[in-house]
N, C-alpha and C positions, 0 to 999 in steps of 0.2 A: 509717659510712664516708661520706665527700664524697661529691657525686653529683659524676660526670663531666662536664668541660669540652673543650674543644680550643680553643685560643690558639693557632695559628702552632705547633701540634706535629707533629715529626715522624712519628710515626705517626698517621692519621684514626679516629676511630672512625666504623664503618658498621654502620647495622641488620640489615643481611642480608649473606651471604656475599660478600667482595671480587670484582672481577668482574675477575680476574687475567688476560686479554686486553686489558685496558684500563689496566691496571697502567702504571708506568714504574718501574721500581726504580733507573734509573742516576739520576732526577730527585732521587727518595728519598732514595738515598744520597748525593747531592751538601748537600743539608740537611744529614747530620750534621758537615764539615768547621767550622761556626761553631762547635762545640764543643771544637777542639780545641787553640787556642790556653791556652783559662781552666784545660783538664785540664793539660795542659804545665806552668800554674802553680802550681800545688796540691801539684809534690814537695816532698820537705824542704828539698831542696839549694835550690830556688830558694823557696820559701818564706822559708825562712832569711834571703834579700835582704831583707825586707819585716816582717822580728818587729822588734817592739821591747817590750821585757822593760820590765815596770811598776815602777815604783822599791824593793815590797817584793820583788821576786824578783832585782834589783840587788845591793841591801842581800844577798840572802843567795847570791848568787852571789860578793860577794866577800868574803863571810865562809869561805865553802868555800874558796876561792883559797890566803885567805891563809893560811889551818890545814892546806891540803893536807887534808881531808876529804872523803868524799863528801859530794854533793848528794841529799837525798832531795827530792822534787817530786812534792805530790799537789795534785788540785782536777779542776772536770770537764774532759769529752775538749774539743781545741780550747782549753783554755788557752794554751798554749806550754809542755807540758811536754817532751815531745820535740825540737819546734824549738829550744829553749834549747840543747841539744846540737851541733847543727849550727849554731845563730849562733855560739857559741865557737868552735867550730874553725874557722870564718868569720874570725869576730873578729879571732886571733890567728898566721891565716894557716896553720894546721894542715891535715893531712889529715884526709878526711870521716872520720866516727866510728866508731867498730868497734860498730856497734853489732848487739845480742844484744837478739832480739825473746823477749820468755819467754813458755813456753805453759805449758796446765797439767801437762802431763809431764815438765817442765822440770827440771832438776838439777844440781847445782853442777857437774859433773862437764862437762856440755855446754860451758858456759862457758870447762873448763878446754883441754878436748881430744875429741877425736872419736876412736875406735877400732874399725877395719873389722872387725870379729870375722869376718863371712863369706869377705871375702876372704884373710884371715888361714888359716880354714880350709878354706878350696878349696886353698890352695897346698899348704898343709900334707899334704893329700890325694891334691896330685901329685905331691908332693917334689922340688918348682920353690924351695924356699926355701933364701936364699944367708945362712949368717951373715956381714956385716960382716969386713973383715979387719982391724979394733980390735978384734973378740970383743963387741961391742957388744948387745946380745936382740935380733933380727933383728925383735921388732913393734914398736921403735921405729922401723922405715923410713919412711918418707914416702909408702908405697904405703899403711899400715896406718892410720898415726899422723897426723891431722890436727890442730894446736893449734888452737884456739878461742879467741875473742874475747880474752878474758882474757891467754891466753899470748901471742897477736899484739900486745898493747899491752905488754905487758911485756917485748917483745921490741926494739920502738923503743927507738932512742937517744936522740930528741928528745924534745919532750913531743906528746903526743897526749891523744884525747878516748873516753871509754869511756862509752856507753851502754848501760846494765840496761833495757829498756822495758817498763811493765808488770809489776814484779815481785810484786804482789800475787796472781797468775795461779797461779802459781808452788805449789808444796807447801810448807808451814809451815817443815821442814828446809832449804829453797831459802834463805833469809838468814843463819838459822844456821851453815849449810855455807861462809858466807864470810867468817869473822869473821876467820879467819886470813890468809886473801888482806889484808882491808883492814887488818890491824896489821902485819902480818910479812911484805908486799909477795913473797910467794912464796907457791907450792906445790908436794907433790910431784909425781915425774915417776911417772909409771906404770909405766917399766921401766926407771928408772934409780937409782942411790943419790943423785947430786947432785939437790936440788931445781932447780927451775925458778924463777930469781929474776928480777926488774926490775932491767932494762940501763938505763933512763935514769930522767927524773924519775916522781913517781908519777903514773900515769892521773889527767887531770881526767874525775872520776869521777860521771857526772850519771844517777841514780837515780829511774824514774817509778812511781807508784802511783795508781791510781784506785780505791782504796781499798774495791776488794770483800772482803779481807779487812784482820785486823790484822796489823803486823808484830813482832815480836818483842824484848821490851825491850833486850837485847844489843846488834840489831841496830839499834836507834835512837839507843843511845846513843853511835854513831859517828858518827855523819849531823848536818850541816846541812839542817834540814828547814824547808822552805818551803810554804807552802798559798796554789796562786795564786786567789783567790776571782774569779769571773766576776759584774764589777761591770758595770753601766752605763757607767760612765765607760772602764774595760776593753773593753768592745762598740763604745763610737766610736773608742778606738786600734785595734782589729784592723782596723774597716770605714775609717778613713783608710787605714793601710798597705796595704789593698787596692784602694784608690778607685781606682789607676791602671787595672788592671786591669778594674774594674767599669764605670767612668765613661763610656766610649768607647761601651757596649752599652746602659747602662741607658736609658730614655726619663724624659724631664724629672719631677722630681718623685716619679721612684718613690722613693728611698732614704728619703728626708721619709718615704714614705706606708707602706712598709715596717718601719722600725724601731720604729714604733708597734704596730702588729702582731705582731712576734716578743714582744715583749716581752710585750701583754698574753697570747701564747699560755705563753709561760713563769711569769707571775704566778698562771695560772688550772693549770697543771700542778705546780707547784713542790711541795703540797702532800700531795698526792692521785698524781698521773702521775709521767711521768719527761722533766721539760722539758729543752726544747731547747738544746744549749749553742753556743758560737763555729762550731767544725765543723759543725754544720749549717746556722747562719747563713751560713756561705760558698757551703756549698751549695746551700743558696736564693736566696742572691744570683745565683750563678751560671745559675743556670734562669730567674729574670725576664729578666736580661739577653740570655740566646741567644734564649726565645720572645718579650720581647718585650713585656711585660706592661705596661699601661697605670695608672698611677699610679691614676687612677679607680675605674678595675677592682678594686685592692688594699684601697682606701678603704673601697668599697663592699659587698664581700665579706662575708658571715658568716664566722666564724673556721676554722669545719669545711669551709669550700669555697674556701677561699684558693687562690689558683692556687701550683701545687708546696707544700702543706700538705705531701706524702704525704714531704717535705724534713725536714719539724719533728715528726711524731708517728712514734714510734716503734712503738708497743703498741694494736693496734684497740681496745680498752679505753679510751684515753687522747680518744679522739674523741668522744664523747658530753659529758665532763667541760669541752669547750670553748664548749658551749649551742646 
């Protein structure tokens, strides 16, 4: 592990017990407001201002476009697999994305609609439930039946933007279970005979994978699949589009003294470890900026004591393998 510094950090380290008569916490807490501008910046929405897509994730975004296909999108975290999602509806002046975070318990069915079984059966229990006067199954109500991602985009008139994020998370059945959504732009209803079809055009349909597992040959061979590799030259377009941001906080010279350092900590992990990608490059940008750090200081540094290292390594394992 790094041995311990303090830069202009909000918390001090002290050898002995704080001597909290002496304390100011309102001083303390008045430090954390310079960090809150850079977090503000970091959503997708506003993120989104500031992507700009490498000319092969171009190429294959307007090959999806123009097949009306999904987009599958794998490579590491911090590429713009996600934000590609939120620049199109950007882009195109759409509404933000319906987007469907998947976990590992995740099932097509989430996707499709949400069904309150408990409140369904609390009522039923007190014989507070009204049928419909169409004769309609009373759990299709809107107390019961929540549509999900899926049905909300199919439900627009215009076109809109549909984000899967993460489907690799997912259970093996999880892509399979959608083969039909993505051919036959419908599925069934749960308490209905008519299916649930798309009112307008189909979902721009943007698909992420970080690729902890495989996905299923069926289901790839619907996809425009793209692999955004995190090049060098990749690393100076994210750290431009972010320069605004940065520039104002960093002190002279760090970025110079900086990028040389992520790098060699990524060439020495790429291997062996689990190097650092875009996402925590921003990260650590982010933290020389608010403490402060002195270009010098970065230069100067062994790799395992980098001020905000603890940014770039993930795995205590991974710290020795830096020298």
């Amino acid at each position: 592990m790094p041995a311990m510094s303090d830069p202009l950090a909000f918390v001090r380290y002290h050898e002995s017990p704080l001597d909290w008569a002496q304390h100011e916490p309102d001083a303390a807490r008045a430090a954390l407001s310079a960090t809150l501008d850079l977090a503000a910046q970091r959503g997708l929405e506003a993120g989104a201002r500031r992507f700009q897509p490498p000319r092969p994730l171009v190429a294959a975004i307007n090959a999806a476009l123009a097949s009306r296909s999904p987009l599958l999108l794998t490579g590491d975290p911090g590429t713009g697999k996600t934000e590609t999602a939120y620049y199109l509806a950007q882009y195109f002046g759409l509404p933000s994305p319906y987007h469907f975070q998947v976990r590992s318990d995740s099932s097509a069915r989430d996707l499709r609609y949400d069904f309150d079984a408990v409140a369904y059966l609390q009522d039923a229990y007190a014989k507070t439930i009204v049928t419909p006067a169409d004769g309609s199954d009373p759990r299709a109500q809107p107390r019961y039946l929540k549509p999900g991602k899926l049905w909300r985009a199919y439900d627009e008139p215009g076109e809109c933007v549909l984000l899967i994020d993460e489907i690799d998370k997912a259970p093996r059945d999880f892509p399979n279970d959608l083969l039909q959504e993505l051919s036959e732009q419908c599925f069934d209803h749960p308490f209905a005979a008519a299916p649930v079809r798309n009112q307008g055009p189909p979902p721009i349909l943007i698909i992420t994978s970080n690729g902890e597992r495989s996905l299923p040959d069926p289901f790839l061979r619907r996809c425009v699949l793209c692999h955004i590799e995190l090049t060098d030259d990749l690393l100076l377009r994210i750290l431009d589009a972010w320069d605004s941001a940065f520039a104002p906080r960093l002190p002279a010279g760090v970025r110079a003294a900086a990028l040389p350092r992520f790098t060699e900590v990524r060439r020495l992990l790429r291997e062996r470890g689990r190097p650092p990608g875009a996402a925590e490059l921003l990260v650590w940008f982010n933290v020389l900026a608010v403490l402060q750090v002195p270009a010098a200081t970065l230069a100067a540094a062994p790799l395992a004591e980098l001020p905000g290292i603890h940014c770039l390594i993930k795995l205590p394992e991974d710290y020795p393998l830096l020298g």
